[in-house]
Backbone and ligand atoms as CSV (ligand in chain L), in Angstrom:
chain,resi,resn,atom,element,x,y,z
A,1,UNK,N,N,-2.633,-14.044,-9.421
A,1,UNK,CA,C,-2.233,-14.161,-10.830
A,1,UNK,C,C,-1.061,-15.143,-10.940
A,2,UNK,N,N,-0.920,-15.923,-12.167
A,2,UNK,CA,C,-0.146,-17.170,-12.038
A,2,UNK,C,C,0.937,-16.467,-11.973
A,3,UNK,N,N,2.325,-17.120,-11.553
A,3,UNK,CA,C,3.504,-16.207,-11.837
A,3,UNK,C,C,3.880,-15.850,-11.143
A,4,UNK,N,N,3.153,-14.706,-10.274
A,4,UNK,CA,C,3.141,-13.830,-9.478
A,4,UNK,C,C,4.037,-13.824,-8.471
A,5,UNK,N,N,5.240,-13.250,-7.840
A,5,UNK,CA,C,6.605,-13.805,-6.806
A,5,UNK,C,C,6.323,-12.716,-5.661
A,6,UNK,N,N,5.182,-12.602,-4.418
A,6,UNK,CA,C,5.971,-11.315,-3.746
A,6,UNK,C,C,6.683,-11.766,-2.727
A,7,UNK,N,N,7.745,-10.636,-2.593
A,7,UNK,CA,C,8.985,-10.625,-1.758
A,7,UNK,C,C,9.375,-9.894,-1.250
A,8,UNK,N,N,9.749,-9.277,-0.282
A,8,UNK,CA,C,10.408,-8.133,0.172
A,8,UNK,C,C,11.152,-6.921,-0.529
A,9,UNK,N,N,10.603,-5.731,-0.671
A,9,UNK,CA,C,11.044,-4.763,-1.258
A,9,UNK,C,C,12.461,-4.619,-0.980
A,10,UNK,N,N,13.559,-4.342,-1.979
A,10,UNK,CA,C,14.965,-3.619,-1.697
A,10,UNK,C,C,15.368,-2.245,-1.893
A,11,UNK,N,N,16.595,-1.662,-1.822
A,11,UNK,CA,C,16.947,-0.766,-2.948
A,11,UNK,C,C,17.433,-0.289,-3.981
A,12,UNK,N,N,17.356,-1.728,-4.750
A,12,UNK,CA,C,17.826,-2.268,-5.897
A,12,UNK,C,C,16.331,-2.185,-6.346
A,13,UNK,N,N,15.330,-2.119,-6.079
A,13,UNK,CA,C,13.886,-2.027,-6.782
A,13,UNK,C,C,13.035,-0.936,-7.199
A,14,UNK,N,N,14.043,0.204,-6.154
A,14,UNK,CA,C,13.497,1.448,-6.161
A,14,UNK,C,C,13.044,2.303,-7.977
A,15,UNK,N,N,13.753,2.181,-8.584
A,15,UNK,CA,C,14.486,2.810,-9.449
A,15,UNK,C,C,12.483,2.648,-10.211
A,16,UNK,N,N,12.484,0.572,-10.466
A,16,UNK,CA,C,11.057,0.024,-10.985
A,16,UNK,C,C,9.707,0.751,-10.257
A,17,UNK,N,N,9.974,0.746,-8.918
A,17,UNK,CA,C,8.853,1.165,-7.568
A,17,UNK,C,C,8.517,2.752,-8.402
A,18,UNK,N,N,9.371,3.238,-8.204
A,18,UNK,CA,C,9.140,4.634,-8.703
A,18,UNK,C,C,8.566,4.732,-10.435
A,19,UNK,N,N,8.682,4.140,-10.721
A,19,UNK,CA,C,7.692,4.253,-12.196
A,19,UNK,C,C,6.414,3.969,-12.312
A,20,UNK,N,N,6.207,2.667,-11.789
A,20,UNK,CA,C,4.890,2.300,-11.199
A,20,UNK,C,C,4.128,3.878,-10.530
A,21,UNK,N,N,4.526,4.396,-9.134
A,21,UNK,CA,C,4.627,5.192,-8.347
A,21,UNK,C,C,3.742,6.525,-9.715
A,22,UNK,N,N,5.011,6.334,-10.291
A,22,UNK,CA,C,4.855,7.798,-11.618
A,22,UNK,C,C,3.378,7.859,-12.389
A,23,UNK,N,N,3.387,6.528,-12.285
A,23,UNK,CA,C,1.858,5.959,-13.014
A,23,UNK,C,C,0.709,6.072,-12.417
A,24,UNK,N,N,0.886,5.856,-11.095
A,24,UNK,CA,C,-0.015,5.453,-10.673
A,24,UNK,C,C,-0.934,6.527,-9.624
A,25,UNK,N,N,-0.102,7.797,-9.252
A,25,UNK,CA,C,-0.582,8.905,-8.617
A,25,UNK,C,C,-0.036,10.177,-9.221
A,26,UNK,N,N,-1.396,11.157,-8.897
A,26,UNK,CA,C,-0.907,12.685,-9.479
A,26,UNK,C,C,-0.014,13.098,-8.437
A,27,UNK,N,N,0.590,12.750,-6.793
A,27,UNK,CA,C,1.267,13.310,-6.536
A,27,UNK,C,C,2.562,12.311,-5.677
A,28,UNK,N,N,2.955,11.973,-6.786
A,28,UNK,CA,C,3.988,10.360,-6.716
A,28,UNK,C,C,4.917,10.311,-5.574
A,29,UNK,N,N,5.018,9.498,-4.999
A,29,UNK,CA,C,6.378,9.726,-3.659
A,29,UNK,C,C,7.371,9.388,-4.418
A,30,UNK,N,N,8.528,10.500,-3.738
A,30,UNK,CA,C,9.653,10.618,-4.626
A,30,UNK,C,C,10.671,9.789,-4.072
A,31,UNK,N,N,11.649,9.385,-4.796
A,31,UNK,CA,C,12.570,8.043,-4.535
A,31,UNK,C,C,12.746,8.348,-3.005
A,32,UNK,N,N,13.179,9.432,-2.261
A,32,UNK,CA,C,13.781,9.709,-1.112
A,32,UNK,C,C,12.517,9.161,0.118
A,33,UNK,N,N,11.710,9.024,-0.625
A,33,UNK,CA,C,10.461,8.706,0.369
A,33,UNK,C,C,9.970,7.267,0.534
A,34,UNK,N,N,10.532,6.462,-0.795
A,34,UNK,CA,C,10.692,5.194,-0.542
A,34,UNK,C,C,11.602,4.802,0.207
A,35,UNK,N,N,12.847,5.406,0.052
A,35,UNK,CA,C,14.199,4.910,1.051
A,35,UNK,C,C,13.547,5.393,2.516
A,36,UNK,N,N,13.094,6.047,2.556
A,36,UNK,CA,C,12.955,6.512,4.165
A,36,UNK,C,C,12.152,5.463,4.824
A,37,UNK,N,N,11.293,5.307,4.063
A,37,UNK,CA,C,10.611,3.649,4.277
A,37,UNK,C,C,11.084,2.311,4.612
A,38,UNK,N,N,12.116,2.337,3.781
A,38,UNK,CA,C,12.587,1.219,3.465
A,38,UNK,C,C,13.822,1.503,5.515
A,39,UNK,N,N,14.161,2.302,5.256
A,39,UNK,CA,C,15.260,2.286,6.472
A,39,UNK,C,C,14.222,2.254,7.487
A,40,UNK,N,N,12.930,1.756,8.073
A,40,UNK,CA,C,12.452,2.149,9.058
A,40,UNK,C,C,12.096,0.331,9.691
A,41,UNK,N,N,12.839,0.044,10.799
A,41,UNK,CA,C,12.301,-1.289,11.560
A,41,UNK,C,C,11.078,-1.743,11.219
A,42,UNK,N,N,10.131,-1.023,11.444
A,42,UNK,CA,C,8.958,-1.267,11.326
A,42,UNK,C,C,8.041,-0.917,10.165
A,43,UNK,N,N,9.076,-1.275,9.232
A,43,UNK,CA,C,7.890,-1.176,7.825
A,43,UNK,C,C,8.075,-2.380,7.067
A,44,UNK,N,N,6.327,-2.838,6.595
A,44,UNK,CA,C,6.468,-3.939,5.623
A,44,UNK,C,C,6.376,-3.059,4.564
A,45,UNK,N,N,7.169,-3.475,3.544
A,45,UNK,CA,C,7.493,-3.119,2.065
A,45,UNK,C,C,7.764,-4.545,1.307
A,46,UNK,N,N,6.362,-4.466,0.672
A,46,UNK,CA,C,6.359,-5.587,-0.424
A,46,UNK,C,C,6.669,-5.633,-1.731
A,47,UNK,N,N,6.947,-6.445,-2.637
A,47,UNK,CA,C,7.022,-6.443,-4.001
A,47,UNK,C,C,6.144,-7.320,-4.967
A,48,UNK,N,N,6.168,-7.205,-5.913
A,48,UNK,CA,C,5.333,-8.362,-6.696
A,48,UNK,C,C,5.889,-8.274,-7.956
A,49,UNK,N,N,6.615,-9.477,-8.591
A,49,UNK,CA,C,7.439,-9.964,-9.536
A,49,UNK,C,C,6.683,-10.449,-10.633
A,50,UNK,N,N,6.970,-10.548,-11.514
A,50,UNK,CA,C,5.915,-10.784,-12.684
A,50,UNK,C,C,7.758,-11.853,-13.779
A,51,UNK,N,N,8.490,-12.507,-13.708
A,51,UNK,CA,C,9.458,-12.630,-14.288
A,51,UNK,C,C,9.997,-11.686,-14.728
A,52,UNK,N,N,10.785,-11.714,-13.310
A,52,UNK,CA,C,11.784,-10.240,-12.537
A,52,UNK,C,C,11.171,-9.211,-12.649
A,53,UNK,N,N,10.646,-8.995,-13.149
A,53,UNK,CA,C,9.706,-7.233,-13.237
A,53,UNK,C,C,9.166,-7.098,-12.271
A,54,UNK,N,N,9.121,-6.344,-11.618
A,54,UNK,CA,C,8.036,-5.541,-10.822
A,54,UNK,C,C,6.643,-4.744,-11.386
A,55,UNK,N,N,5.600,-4.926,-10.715
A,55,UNK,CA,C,4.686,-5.086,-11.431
A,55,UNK,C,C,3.300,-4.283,-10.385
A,56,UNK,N,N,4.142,-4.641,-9.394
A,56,UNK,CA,C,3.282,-3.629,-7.922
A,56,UNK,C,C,3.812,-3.506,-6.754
A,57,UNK,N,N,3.614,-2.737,-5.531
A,57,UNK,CA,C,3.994,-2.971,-4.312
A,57,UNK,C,C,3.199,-2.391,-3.520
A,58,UNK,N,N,3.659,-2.548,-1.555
A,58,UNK,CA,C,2.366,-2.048,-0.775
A,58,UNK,C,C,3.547,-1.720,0.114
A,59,UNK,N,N,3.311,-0.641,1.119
A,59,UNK,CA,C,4.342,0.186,1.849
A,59,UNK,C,C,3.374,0.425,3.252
A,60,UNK,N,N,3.856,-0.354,4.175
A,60,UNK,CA,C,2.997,-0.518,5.547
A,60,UNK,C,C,4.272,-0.465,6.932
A,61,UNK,N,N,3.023,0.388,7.750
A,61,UNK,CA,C,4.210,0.575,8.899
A,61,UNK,C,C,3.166,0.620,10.016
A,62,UNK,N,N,3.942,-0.041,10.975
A,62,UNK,CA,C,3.232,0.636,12.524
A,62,UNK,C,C,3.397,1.609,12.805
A,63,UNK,N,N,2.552,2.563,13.463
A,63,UNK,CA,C,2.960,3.712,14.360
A,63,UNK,C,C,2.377,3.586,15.364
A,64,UNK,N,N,2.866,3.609,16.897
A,64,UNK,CA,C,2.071,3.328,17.843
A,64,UNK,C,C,1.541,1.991,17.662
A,65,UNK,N,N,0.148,2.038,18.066
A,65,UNK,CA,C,-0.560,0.527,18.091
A,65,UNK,C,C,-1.270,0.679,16.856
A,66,UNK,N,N,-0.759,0.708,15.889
A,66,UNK,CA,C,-1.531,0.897,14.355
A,66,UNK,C,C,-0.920,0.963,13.549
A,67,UNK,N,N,-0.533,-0.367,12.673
A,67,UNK,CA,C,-0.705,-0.642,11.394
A,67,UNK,C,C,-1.372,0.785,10.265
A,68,UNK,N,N,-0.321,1.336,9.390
A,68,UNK,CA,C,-0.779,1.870,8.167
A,68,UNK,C,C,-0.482,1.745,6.839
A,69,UNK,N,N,-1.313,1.581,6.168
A,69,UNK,CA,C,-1.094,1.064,4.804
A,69,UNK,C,C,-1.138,2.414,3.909
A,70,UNK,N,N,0.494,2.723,3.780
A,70,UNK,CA,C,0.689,3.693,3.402
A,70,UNK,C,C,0.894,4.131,1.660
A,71,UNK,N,N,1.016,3.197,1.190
A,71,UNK,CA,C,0.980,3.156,-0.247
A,71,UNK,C,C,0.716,1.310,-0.994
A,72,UNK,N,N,0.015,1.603,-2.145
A,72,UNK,CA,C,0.081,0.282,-2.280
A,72,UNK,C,C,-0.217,0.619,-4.284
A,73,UNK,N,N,0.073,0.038,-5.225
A,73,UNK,CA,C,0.248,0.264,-6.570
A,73,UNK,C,C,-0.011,-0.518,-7.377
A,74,UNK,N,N,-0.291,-1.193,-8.460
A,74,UNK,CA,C,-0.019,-1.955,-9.555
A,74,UNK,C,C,-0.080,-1.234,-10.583
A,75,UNK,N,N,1.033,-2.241,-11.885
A,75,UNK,CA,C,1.278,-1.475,-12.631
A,75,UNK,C,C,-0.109,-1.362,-13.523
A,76,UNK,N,N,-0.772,0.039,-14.351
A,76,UNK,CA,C,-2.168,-0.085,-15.408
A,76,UNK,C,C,-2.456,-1.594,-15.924
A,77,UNK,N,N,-1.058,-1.822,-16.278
A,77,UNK,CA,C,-1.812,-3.015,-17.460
A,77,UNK,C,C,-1.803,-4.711,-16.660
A,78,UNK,N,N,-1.345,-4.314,-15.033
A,78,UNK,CA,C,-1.864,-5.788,-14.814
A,78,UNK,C,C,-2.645,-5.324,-13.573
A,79,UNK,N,N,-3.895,-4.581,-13.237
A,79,UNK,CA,C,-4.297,-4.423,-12.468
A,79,UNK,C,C,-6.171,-4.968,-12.586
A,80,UNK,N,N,-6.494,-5.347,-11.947
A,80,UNK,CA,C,-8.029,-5.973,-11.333
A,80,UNK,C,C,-7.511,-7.851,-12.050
A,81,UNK,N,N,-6.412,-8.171,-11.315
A,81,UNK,CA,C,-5.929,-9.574,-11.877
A,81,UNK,C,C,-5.562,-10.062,-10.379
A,82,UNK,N,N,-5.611,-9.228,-9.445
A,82,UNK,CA,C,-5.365,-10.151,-7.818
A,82,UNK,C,C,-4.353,-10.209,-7.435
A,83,UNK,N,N,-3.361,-9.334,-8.177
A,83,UNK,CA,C,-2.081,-8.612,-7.661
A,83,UNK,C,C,-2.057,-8.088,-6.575
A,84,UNK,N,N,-2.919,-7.109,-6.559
A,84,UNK,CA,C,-3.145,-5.685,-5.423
A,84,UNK,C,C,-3.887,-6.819,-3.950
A,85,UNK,N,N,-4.354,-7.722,-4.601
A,85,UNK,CA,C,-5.166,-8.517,-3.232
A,85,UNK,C,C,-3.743,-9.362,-2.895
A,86,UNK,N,N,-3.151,-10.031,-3.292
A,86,UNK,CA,C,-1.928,-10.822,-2.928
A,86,UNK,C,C,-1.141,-10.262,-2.242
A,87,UNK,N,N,-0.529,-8.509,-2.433
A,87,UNK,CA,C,0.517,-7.878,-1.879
A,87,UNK,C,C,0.060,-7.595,-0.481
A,88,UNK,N,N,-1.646,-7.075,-0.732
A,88,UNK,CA,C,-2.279,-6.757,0.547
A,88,UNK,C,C,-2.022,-8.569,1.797
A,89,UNK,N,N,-2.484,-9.442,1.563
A,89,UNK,CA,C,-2.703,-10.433,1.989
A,89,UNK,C,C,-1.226,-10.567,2.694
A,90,UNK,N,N,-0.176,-10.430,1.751
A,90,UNK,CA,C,1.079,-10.998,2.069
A,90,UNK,C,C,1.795,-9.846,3.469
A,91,UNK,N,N,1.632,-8.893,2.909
A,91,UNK,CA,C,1.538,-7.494,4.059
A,91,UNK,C,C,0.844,-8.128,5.701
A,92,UNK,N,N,0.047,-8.469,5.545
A,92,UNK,CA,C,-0.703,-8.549,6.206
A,92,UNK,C,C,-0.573,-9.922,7.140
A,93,UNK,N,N,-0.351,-10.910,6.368
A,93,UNK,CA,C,0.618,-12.040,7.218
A,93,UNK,C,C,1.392,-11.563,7.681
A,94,UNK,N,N,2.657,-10.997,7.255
A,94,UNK,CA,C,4.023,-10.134,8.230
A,94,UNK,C,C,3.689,-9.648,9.106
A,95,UNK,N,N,2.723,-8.508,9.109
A,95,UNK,CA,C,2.325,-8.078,10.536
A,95,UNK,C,C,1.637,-8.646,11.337
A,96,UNK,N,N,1.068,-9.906,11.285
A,96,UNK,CA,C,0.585,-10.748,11.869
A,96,UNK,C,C,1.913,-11.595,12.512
A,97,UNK,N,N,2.748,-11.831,11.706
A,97,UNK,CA,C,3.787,-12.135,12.165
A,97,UNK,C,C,4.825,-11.643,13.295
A,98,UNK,N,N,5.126,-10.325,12.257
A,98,UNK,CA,C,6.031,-9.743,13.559
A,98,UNK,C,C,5.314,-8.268,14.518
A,99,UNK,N,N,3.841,-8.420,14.356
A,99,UNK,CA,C,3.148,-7.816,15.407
A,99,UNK,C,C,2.072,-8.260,15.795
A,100,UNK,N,N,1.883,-9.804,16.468
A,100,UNK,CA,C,0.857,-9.835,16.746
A,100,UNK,C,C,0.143,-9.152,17.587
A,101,UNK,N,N,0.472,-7.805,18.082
A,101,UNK,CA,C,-0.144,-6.909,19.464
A,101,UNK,C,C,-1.071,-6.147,18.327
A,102,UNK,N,N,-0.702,-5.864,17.410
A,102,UNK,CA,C,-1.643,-5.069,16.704
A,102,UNK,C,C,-2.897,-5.016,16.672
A,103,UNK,N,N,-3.833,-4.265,17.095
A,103,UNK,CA,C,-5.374,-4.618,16.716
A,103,UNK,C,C,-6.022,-3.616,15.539
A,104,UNK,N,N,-5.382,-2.808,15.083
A,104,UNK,CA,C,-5.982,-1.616,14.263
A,104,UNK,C,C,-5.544,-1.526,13.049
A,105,UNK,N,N,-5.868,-1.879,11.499
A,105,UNK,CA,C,-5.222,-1.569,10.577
A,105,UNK,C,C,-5.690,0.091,9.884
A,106,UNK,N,N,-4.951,0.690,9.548
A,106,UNK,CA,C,-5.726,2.283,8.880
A,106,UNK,C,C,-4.888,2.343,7.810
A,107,UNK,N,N,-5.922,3.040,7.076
A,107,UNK,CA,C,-5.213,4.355,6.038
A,107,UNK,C,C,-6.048,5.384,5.661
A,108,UNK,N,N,-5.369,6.482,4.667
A,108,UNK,CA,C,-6.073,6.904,4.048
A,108,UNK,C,C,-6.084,7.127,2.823
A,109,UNK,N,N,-7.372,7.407,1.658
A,109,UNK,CA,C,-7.603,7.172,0.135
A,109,UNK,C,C,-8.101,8.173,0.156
A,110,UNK,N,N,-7.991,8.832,-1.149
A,110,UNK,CA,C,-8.761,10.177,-1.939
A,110,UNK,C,C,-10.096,9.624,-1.831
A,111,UNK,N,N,-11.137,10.225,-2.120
A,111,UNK,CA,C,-12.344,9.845,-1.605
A,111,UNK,C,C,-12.504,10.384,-3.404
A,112,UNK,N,N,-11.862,10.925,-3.884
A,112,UNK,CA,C,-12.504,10.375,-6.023
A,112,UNK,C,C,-11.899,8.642,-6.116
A,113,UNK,N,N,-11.189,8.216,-4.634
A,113,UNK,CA,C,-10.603,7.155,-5.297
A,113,UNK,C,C,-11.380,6.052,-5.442
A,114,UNK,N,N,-12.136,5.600,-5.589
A,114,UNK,CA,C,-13.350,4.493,-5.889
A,114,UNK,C,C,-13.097,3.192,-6.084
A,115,UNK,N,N,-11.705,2.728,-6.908
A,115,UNK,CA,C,-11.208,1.884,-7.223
A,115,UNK,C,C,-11.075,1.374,-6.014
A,116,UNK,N,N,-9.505,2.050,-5.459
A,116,UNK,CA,C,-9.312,1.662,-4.003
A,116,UNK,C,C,-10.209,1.823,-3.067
A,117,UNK,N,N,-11.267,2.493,-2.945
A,117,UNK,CA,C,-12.090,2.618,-2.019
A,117,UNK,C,C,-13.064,0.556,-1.948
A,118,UNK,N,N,-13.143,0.609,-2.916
A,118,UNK,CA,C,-13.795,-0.731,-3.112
A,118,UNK,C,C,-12.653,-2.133,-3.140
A,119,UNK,N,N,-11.661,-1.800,-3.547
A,119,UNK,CA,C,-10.510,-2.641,-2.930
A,119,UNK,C,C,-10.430,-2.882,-1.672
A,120,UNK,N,N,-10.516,-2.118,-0.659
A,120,UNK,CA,C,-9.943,-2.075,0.762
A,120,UNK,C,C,-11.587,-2.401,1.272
A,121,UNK,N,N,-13.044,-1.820,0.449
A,121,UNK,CA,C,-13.730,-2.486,1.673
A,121,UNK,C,C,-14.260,-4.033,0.948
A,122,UNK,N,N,-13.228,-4.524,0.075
A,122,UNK,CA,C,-13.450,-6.676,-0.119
A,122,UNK,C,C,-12.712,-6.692,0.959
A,123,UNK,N,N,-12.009,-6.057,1.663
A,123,UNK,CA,C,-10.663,-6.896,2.538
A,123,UNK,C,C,-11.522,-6.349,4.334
A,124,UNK,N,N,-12.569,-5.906,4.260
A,124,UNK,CA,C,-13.166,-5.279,5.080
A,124,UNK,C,C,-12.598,-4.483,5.933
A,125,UNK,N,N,-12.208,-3.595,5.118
A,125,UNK,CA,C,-12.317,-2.028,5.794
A,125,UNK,C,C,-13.389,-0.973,5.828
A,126,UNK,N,N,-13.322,-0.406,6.192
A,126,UNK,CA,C,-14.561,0.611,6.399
A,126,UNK,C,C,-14.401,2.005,6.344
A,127,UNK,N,N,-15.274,3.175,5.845
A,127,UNK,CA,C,-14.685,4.247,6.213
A,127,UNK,C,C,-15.280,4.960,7.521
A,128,UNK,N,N,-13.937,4.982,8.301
A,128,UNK,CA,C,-14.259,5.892,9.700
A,128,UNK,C,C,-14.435,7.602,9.838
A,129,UNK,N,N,-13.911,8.005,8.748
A,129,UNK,CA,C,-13.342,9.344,8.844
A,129,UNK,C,C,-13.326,9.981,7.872
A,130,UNK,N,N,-13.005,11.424,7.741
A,130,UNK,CA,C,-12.410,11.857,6.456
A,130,UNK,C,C,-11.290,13.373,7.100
A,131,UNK,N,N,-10.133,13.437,6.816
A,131,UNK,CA,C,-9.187,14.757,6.703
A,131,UNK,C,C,-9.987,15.520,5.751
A,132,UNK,N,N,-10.091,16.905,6.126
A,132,UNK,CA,C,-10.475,17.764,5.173
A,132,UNK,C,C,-8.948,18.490,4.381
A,133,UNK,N,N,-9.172,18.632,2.693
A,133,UNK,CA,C,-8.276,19.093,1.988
A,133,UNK,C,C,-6.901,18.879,2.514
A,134,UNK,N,N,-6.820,17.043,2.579
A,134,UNK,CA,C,-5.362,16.446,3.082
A,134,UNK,C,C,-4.812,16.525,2.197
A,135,UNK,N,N,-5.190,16.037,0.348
A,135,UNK,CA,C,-4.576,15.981,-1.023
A,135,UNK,C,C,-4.589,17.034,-1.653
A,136,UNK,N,N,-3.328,17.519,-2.597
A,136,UNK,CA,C,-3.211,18.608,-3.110
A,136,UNK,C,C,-2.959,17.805,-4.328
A,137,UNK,N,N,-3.339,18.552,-5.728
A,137,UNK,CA,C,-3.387,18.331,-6.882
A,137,UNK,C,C,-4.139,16.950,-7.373
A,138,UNK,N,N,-5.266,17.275,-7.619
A,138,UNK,CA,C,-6.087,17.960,-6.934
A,138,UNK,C,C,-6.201,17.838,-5.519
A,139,UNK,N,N,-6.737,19.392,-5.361
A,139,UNK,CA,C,-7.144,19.232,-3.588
A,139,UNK,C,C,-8.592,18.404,-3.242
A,140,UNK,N,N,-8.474,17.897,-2.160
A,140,UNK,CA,C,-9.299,16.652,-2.163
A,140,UNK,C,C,-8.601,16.075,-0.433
A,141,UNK,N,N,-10.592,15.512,-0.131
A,141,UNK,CA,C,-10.712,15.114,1.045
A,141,UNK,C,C,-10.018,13.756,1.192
A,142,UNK,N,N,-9.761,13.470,2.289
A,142,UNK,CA,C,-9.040,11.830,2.349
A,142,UNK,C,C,-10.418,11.089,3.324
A,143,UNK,N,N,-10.617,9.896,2.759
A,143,UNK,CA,C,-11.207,9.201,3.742
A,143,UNK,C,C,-10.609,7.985,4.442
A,144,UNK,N,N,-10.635,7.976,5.892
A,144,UNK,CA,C,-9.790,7.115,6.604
A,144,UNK,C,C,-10.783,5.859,6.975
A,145,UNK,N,N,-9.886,4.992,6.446
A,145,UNK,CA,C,-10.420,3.395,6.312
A,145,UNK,C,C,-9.941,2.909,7.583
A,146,UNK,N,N,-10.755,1.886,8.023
A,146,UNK,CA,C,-9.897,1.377,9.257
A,146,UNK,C,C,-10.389,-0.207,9.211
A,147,UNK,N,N,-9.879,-1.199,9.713
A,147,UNK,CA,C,-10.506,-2.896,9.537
A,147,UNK,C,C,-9.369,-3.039,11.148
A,148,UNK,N,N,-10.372,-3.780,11.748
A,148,UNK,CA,C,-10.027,-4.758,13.223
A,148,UNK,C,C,-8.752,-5.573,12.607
A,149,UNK,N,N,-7.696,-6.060,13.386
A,149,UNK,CA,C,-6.575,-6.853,13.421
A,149,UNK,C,C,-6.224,-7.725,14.495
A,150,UNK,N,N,-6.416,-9.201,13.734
A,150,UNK,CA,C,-5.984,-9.966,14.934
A,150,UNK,C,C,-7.386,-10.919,16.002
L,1,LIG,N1,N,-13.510,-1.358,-9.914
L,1,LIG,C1,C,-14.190,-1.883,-8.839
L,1,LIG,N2,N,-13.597,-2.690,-7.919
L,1,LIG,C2,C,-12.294,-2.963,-8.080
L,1,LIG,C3,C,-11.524,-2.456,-9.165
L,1,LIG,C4,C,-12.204,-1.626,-10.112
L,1,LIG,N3,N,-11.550,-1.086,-11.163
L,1,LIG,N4,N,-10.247,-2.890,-9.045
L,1,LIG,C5,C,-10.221,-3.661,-7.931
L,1,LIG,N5,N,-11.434,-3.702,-7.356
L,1,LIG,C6,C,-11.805,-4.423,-6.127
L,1,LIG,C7,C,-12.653,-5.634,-6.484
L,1,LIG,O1,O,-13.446,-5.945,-5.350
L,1,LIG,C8,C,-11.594,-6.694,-6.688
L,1,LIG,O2,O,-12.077,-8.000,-6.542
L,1,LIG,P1,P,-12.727,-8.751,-7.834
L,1,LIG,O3,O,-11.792,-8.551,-8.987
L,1,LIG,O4,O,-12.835,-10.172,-7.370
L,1,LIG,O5,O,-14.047,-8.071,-8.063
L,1,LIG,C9,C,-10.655,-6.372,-5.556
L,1,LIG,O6,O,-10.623,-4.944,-5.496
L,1,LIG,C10,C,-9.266,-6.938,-5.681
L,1,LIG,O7,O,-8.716,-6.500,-6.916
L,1,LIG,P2,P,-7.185,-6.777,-7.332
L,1,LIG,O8,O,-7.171,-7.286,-8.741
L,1,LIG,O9,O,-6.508,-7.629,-6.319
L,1,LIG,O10,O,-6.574,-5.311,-7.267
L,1,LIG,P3,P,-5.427,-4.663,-8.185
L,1,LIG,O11,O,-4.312,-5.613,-8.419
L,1,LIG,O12,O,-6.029,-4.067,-9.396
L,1,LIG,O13,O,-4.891,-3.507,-7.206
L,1,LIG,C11,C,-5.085,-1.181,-6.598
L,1,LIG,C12,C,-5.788,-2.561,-6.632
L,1,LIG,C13,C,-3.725,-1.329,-5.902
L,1,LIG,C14,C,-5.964,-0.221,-5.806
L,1,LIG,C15,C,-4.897,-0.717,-8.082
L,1,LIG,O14,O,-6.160,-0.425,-8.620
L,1,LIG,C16,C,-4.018,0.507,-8.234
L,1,LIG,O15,O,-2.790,0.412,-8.350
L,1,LIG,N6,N,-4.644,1.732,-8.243
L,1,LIG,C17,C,-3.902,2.996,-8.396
L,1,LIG,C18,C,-3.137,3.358,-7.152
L,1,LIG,C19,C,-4.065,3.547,-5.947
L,1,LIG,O16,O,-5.123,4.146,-6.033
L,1,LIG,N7,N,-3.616,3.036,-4.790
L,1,LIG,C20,C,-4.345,3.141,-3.517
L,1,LIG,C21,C,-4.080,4.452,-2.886
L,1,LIG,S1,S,-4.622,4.522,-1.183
L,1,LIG,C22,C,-3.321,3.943,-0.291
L,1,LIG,O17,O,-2.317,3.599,-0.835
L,1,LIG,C23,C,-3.417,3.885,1.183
């Protein structure tokens, strides 16, 4: 989307992150869960600027030898515009960057989630798996996506 600035998440952004966040899931991570993120070596935390606004972000970390894409958002009214594909993309250079050992990207999505389910398999992911009754409110299966890295 024209415009569009992403950059490295701060905690000067939190305050925006978390509204989005509010919007965008029935069971929202709460500010303390972005900071915990944010303090961790190994997390990409992206932003996406719209003239200064924030407008989306994506929250990715290694654990072990695996890349997880642990949250990712746009705000309702600018979403299926190539936001959510840009933050992913840009994520995804970084860890290419500062992990090229990586070979495994994962996560996991509500399996009512359809949207994202079809988001993540344009970027070719796949579903490997599913947690039984991982999501509460509603309770609900997770299905674990996984795409080769590298
Ligand atoms: N229906 C079908 N396919 C869709 C839709 C939709 N409503 N939205 C996106 N897609 C797919 C399409 O393939 C699309 O490509 P196309 O437009 O060329 O057909 C592709 O995804 C890329 O779309 P973007 O515009 O880049 O995605 P967007 O900016 O809308 O962000 C996101 C996608 C982040 C999933 C957004 O819908 C959102 O914020 N949803 C609510 C939060 C959410 O569910 N997050 C994922 C949770 S799982 C996790 O975080 C690990």
């Amino acid at each position: 989307m024209e415009g569009v600035v992403i950059r490295r998440m701060t905690y000067a952004d939190l305050q925006e992150v978390c509204e989005i966040e509010n919007k965008s899931f029935t069971m929202p991570w709460s500010l303390y869960s972005f900071k915990y993120e944010l303090s961790h070596e190994d997390a990409i935390m992206e932003a996406a600027l719209l003239e200064g606004r924030i407008i989306g972000y994506i929250c990715m970390r290694v654990i072990f030898n695996a890349a997880h894409i642990l949250n990712i958002a746009v705000l309702p009214e600018f979403r299926r515009l190539g936001v959510g594909s840009a933050l992913l993309q840009s994520a995804l250079k970084k860890l290419g960057e500062l992990r090229p050992d990586i070979d495994t990207i994962t996560l996991e999505v509500r399996e009512s989630g359809i949207t994202a389910i079809r988001f993540y398999e344009k970027f070719g992911f796949m579903a490997t798996g599913r947690r039984r009754h991982y999501y509460q409110s509603p309770k609900e299966d997770a299905i674990i996506m996984e795409k080769k890295f590298g």
